[in-house]
N, C-alpha and C positions, 0 to 999 in steps of 0.2 A: 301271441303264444302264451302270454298269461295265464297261471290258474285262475278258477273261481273260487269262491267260498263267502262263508257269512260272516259279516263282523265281527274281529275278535270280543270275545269276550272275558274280560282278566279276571273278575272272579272264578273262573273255570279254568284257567290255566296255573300250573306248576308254577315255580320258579323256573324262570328264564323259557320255558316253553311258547312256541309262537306260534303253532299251528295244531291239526290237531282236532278230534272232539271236540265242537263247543269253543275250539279254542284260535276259532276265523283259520283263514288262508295264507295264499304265499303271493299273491301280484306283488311285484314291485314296481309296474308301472311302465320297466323295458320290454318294446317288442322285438327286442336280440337278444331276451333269454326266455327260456322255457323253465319255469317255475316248477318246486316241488317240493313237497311235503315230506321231511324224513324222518323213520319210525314214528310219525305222529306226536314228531314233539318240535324239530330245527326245519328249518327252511332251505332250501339249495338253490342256487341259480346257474343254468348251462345252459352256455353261450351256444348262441346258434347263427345261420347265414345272416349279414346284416350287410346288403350292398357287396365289395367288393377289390381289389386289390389290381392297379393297372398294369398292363405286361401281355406277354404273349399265353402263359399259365398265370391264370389270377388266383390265390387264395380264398375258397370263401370262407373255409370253416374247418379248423380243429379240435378235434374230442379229442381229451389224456382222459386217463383210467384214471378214475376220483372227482373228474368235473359235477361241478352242481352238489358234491357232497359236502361232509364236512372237511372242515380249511382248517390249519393253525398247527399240523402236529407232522409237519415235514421236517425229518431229522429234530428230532428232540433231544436236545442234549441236557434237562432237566428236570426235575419237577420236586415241587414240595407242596405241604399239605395244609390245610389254616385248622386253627383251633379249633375242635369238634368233631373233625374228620369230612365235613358235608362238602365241601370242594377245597379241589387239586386243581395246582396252577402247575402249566407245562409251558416251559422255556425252547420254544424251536428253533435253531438253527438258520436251516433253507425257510421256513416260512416268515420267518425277522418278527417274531412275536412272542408273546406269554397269554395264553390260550386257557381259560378258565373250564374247567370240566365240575359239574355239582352230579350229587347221589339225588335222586329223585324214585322215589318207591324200587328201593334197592336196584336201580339201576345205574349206572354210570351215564350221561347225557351231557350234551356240547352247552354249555354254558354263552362265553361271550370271546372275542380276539381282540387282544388290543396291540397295538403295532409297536416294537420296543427293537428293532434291530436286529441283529446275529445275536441272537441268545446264548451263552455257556451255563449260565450258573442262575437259580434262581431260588430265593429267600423268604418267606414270611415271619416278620414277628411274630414272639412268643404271646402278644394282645390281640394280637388280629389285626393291628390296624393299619400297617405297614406290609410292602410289598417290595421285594428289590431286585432287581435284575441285571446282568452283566453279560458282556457280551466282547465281540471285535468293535462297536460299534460306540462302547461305551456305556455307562451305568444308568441304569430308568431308576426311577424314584415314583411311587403308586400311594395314593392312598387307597385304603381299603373299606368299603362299605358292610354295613352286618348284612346284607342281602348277597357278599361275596364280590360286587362290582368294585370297578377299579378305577381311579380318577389317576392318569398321568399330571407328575407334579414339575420332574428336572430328568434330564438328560444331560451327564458329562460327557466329554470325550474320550476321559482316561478310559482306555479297555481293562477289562476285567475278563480270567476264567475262571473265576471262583466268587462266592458272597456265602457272607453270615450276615444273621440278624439277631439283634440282640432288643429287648423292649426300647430301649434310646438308641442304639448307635447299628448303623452298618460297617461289615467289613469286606475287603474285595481284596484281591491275589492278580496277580498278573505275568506269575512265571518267576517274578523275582523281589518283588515289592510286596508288604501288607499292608494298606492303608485303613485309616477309620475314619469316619464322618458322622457327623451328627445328625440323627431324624427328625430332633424335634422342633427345630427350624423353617422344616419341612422344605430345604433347598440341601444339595448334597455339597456340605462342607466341608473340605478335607481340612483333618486337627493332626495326623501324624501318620509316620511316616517308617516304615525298616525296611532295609537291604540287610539279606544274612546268607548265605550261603547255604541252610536247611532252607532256604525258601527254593531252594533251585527247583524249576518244571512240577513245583506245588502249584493244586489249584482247586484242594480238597479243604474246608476250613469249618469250621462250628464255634458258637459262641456255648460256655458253658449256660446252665440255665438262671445263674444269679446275675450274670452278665457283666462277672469280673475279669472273665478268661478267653482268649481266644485260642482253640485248639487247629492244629498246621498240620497235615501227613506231608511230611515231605518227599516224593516222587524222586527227586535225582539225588538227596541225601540219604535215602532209608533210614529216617528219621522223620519222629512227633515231637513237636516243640510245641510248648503253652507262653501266650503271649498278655503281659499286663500295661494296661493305659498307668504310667509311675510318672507323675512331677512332668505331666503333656508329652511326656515320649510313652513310644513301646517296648517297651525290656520281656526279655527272656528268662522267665522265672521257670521252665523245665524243662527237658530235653531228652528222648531214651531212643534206645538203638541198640543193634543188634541183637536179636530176637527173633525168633518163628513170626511171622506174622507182620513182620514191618521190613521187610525184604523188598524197597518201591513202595511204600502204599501209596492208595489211589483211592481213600475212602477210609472216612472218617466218622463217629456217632461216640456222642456222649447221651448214658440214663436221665430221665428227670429228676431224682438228686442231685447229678451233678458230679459223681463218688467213683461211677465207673466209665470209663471209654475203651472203646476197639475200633479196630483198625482192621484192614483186608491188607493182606501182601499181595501187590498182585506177582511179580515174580515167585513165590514160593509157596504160593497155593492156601493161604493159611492166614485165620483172623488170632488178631494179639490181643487179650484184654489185659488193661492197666488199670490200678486203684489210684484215685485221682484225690491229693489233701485239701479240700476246699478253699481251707484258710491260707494257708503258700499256695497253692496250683501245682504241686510240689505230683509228678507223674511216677508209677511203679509197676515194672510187669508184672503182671498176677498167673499170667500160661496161654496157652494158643492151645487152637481146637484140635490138630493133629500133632503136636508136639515136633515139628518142624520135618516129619516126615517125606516133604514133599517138596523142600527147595533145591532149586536147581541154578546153577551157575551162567550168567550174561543174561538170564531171561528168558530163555530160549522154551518154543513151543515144545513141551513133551508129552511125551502118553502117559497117563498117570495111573500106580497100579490101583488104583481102587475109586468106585463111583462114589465115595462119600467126598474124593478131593474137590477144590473149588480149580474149574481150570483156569481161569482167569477172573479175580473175586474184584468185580469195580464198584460194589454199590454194597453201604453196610446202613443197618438199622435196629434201633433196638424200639421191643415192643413197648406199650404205654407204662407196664406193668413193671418193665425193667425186668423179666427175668426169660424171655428171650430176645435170640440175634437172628436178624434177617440178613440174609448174603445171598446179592444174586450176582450171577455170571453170565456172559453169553459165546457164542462161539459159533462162527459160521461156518457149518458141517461142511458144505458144498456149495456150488455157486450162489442156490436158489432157496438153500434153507438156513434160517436160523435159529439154533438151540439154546432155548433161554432154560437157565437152569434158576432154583430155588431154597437154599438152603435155610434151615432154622436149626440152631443150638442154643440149649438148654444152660442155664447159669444155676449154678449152685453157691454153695455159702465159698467154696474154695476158687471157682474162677470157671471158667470155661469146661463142659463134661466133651468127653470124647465120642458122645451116640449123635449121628447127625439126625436120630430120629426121636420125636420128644413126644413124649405121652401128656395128651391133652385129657377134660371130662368126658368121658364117652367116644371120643376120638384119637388118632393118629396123625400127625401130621409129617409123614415123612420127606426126604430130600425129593424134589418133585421137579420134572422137566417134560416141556412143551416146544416141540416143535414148530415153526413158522414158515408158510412159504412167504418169499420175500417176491416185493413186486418188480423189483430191479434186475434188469438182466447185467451179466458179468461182476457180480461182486464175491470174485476170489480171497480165500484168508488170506490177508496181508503177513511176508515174511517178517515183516517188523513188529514185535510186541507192541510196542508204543502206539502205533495206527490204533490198535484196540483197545486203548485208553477212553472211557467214555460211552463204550457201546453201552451201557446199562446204568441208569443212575436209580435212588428211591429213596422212599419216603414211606414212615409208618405210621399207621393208625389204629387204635384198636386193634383190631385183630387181620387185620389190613394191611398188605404191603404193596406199593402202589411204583410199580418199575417202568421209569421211560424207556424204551429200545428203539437205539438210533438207528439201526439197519430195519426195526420193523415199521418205519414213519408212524410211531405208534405209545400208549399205554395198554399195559396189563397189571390186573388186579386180581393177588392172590389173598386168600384167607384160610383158615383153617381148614377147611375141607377142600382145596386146591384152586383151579382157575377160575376167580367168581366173576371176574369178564374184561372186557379189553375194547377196546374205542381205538381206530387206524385213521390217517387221515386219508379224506375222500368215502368215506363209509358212506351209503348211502349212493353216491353217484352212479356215474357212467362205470361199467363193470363189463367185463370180457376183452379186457385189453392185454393185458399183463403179458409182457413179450409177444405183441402181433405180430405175427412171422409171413404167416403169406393167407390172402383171400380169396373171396369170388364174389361177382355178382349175380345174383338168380337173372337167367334168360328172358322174365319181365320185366327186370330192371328193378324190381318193388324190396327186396331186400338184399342186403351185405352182410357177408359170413367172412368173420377171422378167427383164422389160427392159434388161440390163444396159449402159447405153446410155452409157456409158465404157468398157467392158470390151472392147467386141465379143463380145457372149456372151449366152445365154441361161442364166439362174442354176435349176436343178430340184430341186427340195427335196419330201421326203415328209412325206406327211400323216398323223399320228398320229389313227386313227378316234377314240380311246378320249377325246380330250380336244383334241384338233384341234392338238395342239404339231407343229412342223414340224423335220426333221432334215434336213442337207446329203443330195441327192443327184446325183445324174449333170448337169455341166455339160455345154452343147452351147455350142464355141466356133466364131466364125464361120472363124477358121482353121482351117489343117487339121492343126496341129503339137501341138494339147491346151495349148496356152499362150494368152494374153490374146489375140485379134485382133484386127487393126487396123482396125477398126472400127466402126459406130457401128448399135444394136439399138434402135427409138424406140419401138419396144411389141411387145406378143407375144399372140396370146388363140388359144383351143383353141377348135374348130370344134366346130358344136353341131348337133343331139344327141349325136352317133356319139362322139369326142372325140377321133377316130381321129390327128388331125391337127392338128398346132400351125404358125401361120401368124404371120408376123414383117414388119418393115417394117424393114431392112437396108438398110446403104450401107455397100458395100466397093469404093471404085473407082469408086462406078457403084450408081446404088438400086435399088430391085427389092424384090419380095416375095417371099421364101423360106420355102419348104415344108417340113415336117418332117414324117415319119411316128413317131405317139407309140407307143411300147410303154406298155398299157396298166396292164401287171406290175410293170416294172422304172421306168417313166416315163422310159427312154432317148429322145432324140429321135435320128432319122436323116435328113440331109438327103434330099429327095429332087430338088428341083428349086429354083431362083431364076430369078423372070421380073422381066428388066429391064421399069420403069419410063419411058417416055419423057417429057422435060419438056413443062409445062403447056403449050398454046398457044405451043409454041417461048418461050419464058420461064422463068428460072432460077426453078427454085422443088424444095421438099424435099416428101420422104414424111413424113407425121406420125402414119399410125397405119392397120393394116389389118382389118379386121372381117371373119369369115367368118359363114355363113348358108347350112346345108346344101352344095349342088356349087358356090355362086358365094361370092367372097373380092371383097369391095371395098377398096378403099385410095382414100384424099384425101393431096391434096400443102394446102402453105401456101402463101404469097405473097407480099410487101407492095405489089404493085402491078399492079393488073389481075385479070382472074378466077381462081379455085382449081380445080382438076378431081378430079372421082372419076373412078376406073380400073376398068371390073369385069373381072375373070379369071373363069373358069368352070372346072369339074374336068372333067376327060374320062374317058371309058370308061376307061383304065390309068391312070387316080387324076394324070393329070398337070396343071397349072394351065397353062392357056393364053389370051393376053392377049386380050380378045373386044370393048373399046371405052372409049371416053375420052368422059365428059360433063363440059362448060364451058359456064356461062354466067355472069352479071353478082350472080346471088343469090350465088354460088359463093367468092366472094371471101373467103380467109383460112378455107377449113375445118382447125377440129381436131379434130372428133370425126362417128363415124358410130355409129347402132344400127339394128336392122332390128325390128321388133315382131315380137312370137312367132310371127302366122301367117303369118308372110311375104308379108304383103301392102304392108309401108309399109318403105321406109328415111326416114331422118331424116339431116340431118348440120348441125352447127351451125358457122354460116359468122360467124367471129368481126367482120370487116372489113367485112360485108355486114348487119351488124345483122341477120340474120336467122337464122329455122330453117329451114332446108330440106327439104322434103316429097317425097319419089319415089314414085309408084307401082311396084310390081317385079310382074315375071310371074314367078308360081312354074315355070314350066318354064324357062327361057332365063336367067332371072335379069335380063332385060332391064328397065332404069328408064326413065318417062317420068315428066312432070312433072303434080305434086301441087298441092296450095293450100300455099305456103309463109304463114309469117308473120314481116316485119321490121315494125321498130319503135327507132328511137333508143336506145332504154334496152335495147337487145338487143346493143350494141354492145358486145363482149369475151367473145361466148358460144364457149364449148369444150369442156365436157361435157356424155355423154344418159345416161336411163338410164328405161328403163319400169316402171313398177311390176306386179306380177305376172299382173295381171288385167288389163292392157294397157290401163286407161281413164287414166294420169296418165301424162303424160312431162315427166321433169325435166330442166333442164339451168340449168349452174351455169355463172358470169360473174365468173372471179377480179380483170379489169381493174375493176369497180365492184364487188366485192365483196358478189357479190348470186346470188340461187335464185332461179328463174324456174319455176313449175309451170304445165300446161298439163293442160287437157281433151284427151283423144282419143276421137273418133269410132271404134267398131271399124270400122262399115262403111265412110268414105268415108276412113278416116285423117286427115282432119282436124283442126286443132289450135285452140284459143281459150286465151288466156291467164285461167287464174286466179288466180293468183296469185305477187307477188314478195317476196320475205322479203329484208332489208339486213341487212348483218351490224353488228353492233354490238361493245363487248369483252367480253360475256358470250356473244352465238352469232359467232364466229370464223369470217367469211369471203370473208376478206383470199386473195385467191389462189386460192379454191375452183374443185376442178377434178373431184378423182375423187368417183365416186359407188358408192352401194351400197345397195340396197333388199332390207330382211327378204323372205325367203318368204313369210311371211304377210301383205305389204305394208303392216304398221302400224309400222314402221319406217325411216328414211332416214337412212345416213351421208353425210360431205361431209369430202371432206380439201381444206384450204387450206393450200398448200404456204409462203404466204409469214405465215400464225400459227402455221405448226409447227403448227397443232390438229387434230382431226374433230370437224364438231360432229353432236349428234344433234337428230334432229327426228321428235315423232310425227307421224302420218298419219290422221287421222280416218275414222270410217266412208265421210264427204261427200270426204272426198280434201283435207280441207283440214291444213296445215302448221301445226305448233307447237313452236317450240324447247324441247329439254330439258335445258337447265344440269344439272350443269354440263360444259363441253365436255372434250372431253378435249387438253389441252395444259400445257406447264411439263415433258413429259416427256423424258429424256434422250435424243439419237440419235433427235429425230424432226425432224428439219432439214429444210423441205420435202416434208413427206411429200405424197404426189403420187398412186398408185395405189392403189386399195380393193379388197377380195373380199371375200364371204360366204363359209361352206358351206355345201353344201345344204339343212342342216338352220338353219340359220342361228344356230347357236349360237356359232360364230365368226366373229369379221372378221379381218383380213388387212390390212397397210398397210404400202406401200414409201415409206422416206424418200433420196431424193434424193443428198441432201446430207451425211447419215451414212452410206450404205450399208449400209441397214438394211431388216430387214421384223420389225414387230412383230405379235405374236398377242395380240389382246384376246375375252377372252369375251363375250358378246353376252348381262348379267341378273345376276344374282349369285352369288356367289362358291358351290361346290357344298360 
């Protein structure tokens, strides 16, 4: 499954570029990855089927959103910039590395990774020719190459969340301690040592530029101390506090004179600059950019009355120029987005000007904010200020300010004229994942469609006949620019038999169900139409998921108060969906799942809030529903998946709120339903959360994903239709967080399973290993 391509050739390649123009291919020689070329510059590798995993479900293969892309910038909790501005080195977290990024014909491009641990803090000297990094893990020591490369020298144990670097010496923080060591040994040797009480939960530090001084925001003191190497100890030659702007800080930057420093308060919204005496280190406040207008008492999150405040200011920089300050902020609006904010103020002869808008040649650079959708599902703002310690760090250059964002697994680069670009990690990869919520597989089996219900997207990926592995293909975004859209995908399923037709439950602005015409070669979708949704009974309530069934498309909304409605759309003679009637009544209450039995004589929809299963009669010509023999019951209460088994006498449905299968008798002729039985989940059958289902072809078969055990359990199915768990379940595996969405293929030798919460879809074989 290697690429091809022609020899590299390095006189025709960039720095650091591997592929490419002129500039050879991606083989690496493994037939268990699929090779690939990104933006024509970095190479990707994703992992594909390779053998197999023994058990009753064997694993063979999982895609995450970003496979094959670029690596190195998960949770970045740093970055600084080497002399000249051409590459930024980013200190990651989750990925345990420092991740080199260079500028190549004004663009930002992935450089190299080198493995250095939990990254917190990372450093280059003032020469270029030192690298330092700190972490949980303990402190790296790099030499630095003039091409930007990086030679690992020493790795201590002492952890570190902060580093400076000075032309001779590193410095490191660790909550409570400041230590120095010497570089030019080129082994980290510690020379000295302080305990003080302004060190408390500091882990913000800089060396002044003559590399006499070392400057401290103290985070649990609210206090800047300056630190001098005197007679091999470190003494405290200055100290200031209480002031606008040093309320916590959490972010520290000295000029290249040397003359001035500021500080970000992050409690009180507001950066402090201080005139610093060279010769003592002797510090002095000089004014804050709001004049303290904006702190507030324990720390606590407020609404601030004006956009120029900083709402939480963790990352300061001053320009090369020295005569402005960069301060960025961020703030997670809502689960799925992050607000990275931009500030620049202006310095004058007297201190700090109060315009957070500063007039450039020819230009404006005002206070500037950009929105993110984030790829992680459930990341609520933390009640505690402190968790927000760290989401934003940077670093300046020129006219450059170069901001890691830990919630965006990413860098962005601002300049005078605003966002001049941003590098994520996984760019390039596997894409249409981002909170997989639920799928389908088209009726040939040849392609998989997820929900990409963070993304705004529909994720299409081909199907491997030969052994069912699935490969990235054709995303259908709900915008219309081929980028993430701003909006929200709650399920997707391919219209049946024909499969002509992939149908969605969309909200962009405004919900509605959206048409797609499938190419059944390439598995391209092409929008054709979206029919607004009107809400329930005049009542705010969401789409939760649309079912087609030959020319009629049903859709059910949710609730939590009053009745749920199904919606039927019908197809028209030019294949257009057009809105034909709204059923509401009291059984109705809280549907989240619809299925229609094969001959199309029964829909079903399980009404979570209404204890009950819901029964329709449908006319096969009209598509038109009347009403069936439902069945509620108390213990029905959290029902939200169906699923019939092949021969259409069992219909299941699964109740993740009590953690329980519910199987039912079905009547072919009157559609009729009688409970036979409920299965509890226990910790050998997992199901805690069970939602998606999935029944063999040959109906002796049933999966069940419980997105809140991470598991699927399996269950036989008796000649009688009766249920029997069969340990062991399948769970403990990586990047199945929530899995949520099941498929088979036709042949049922595969299943299919999207997890949520990893942005993931796993391929498991269905018997053992071939």
């Amino acid at each position: 499954m290697a690429c091809s391509g022609p020899e590299p050739t390095p006189a025709a390649c960039a720095p650091f570029q591997q592929c490419g123009p002129g500039c050879g291919g991606c083989d690496d020689g493994d037939p268990c990855t699929r090779d690939q070329c990104i933006a024509d510059f970095t190479c990707g590798h994703l992992p594909l089927a390779c053998g197999c995993e023994p058990g009753l479900l064997s694993r063979t293969q999982v895609l995450r959103q970003g496979d094959g892309g670029i690596a190195g910038l998960r949770e970045p909790r740093a970055v600084a910039v080497a002399p000249g501005g051409r590459d930024v080195y980013v200190g990651a977290k989750e990925s345990r590395s420092v991740t080199l990024l260079t500028w190549v014909a004004d663009r930002l491009r992935f450089g190299a990774r080198y493995d250095a641990g939990r990254v917190e803090a990372v450093g280059v000297s003032p020469t270029g020719q030192w690298l330092v990094s700190g972490g949980q893990d303990g402190v790296g020591l790099f030499s630095r190459a003039a091409d930007g490369r990086l030679t690992p020298l020493d790795l201590t144990p002492e952890p570190a969340v902060g580093v400076g670097v000075s032309a001779t010496h590193g410095a490191t923080l660790d909550g409570t301690a400041l230590r120095l060591f010497d570089l030019r040994s080129g082994e980290l040797v510690l020379t000295a040592e302080s305990h003080d009480a302004s060190l408390r939960d500091a882990r913000r530090l800089v060396f002044t530029p003559d590399g006499h001084d070392i400057l401290v925001a103290g985070y649990g003191a609210s206090r800047v101390t300056a630190w001098r190497l005197v007679d091999g100890a470190l003494v405290q030659v200055s100290s200031v506090g209480s002031a606008p702007g040093l309320d916590h800080p959490d972010a520290i930057a000295v000029d290249a004179t040397g003359t001035q420093v500021v500080t970000a308060g992050f409690c009180d919204h507001d950066l402090a600059l201080m005139a610093r005496h060279p010769a003592t280190g002797a510090l002095s406040i000089v004014g804050s950019a709001f004049a303290g207008a904006f702190a507030t008492a324990g720390c606590l999150a407020v609404a601030l009355p004006s956009d120029r405040a900083l709402v939480r200011p963790a990352a300061v920089a001053f320009s090369d120029t020295g005569d402005r300050v960069y301060a960025s902020d961020a703030a997670i609006t809502v689960p799925r987005w992050l607000r990275l904010q931009v500030t620049v103020v202006g310095l004058t002869a007297v201190g700090l000007t109060a315009e957070p808008q500063l007039e450039l040649p020819g230009s404006f650079y005002p206070t500037r904010a950009f929105d993110f959708d984030l790829d992680r599902e459930g990341q609520d703002l933390p009640s505690d200020p402190d968790v927000l310690r760290g989401l934003t760090t940077m670093a300046a250059s020129g006219s450059r300010a170069t901001i890691a964002a830990t919630a965006l697994d990413g860098v962005v680069v601002v300049d005078d004229l605003g966002l001049a670009g941003s590098l994520r990690d996984g760019e390039g990869g596997v894409d249409g994942l981002v909170g997989a919520h639920l799928m389908d597989l088209a009726p040939d089996g040849r392609h998989l469609y997820v929900a990409s219900r963070n993304q705004g997207a529909i994720g299409g990926f081909v199907v491997d006949p030969r052994d069912g592995s699935v490969a990235p293909g054709p995303i259908m975004f709900l915008a219309n620019d081929g980028h993430a859209g701003s909006g929200v995908v709650s399920s997707v399923e391919v219209s049946r038999p024909d499969g002509r037709r992939v149908v969605a439950v969309v909200d962009e602005d405004g919900r509605g169900v959206a048409d797609f015409i499938r190419d059944p070669e390439s598995g391209r979708l092409t929008r054709a139409t979206t029919t607004p949704i009107a809400s329930c009974a005049a009542r705010e309530s969401f789409l939760v998921v649309a079912h087609a069934r030959g020319s009629s498309v049903y859709a059910s909304d949710f609730q939590r108060e009053g009745p749920s409605c199904v919606h039927h759309l019908q197809r028209q003679a030019d294949g257009a969906l057009a809105f034909v009637q709204t059923y509401a009544e009291s059984q109705l209450a809280g549907v989240e799942g619809l299925v229609t039995s094969e001959d199309g004589n029964d829909l079903y929809a399980a009404a979570y809030l209404a204890s009950t299963v819901v029964h329709f009669r449908r006319d096969h010509g009209t598509g038109a529903l009347s009403a069936g023999s439902s069945v509620s019951h108390p213990d029905l209460y959290g029902v939200e998946g169906l699923a019939l088994s092949p021969d259409q006498s069992l219909v299941f449905v699964t109740n993740p709120v009590k953690a329980r299968l519910h199987a039912f008798d079905r009547d072919p002729a009157t559609g009729r339903l009688s409970l036979r039985q409920t299965v509890n989940g226990t910790p050998t059958v997992p199901l805690d959360g069970a939602l998606g289902l999935a029944v063999a072809p040959d109906g002796r078969r049933l999966f069940v994903a419980a997105h809140h055990a991470d598991a699927v359990a399996v269950f036989d199915i008796a000649a009688s239709g009766a249920l029997s768990a069969k340990p062991p379940a399948i769970a403990g595996l990586s990047d199945l967080e929530w899995v949520n969405g099941l498929t088979l293929s036709p042949d049922g030798r595969t299943l299919y399973a999207c997890a949520l919460q990893a942005n993931a879809v796993h391929v498991f074989r269905n018997g053992a290993c071939p």
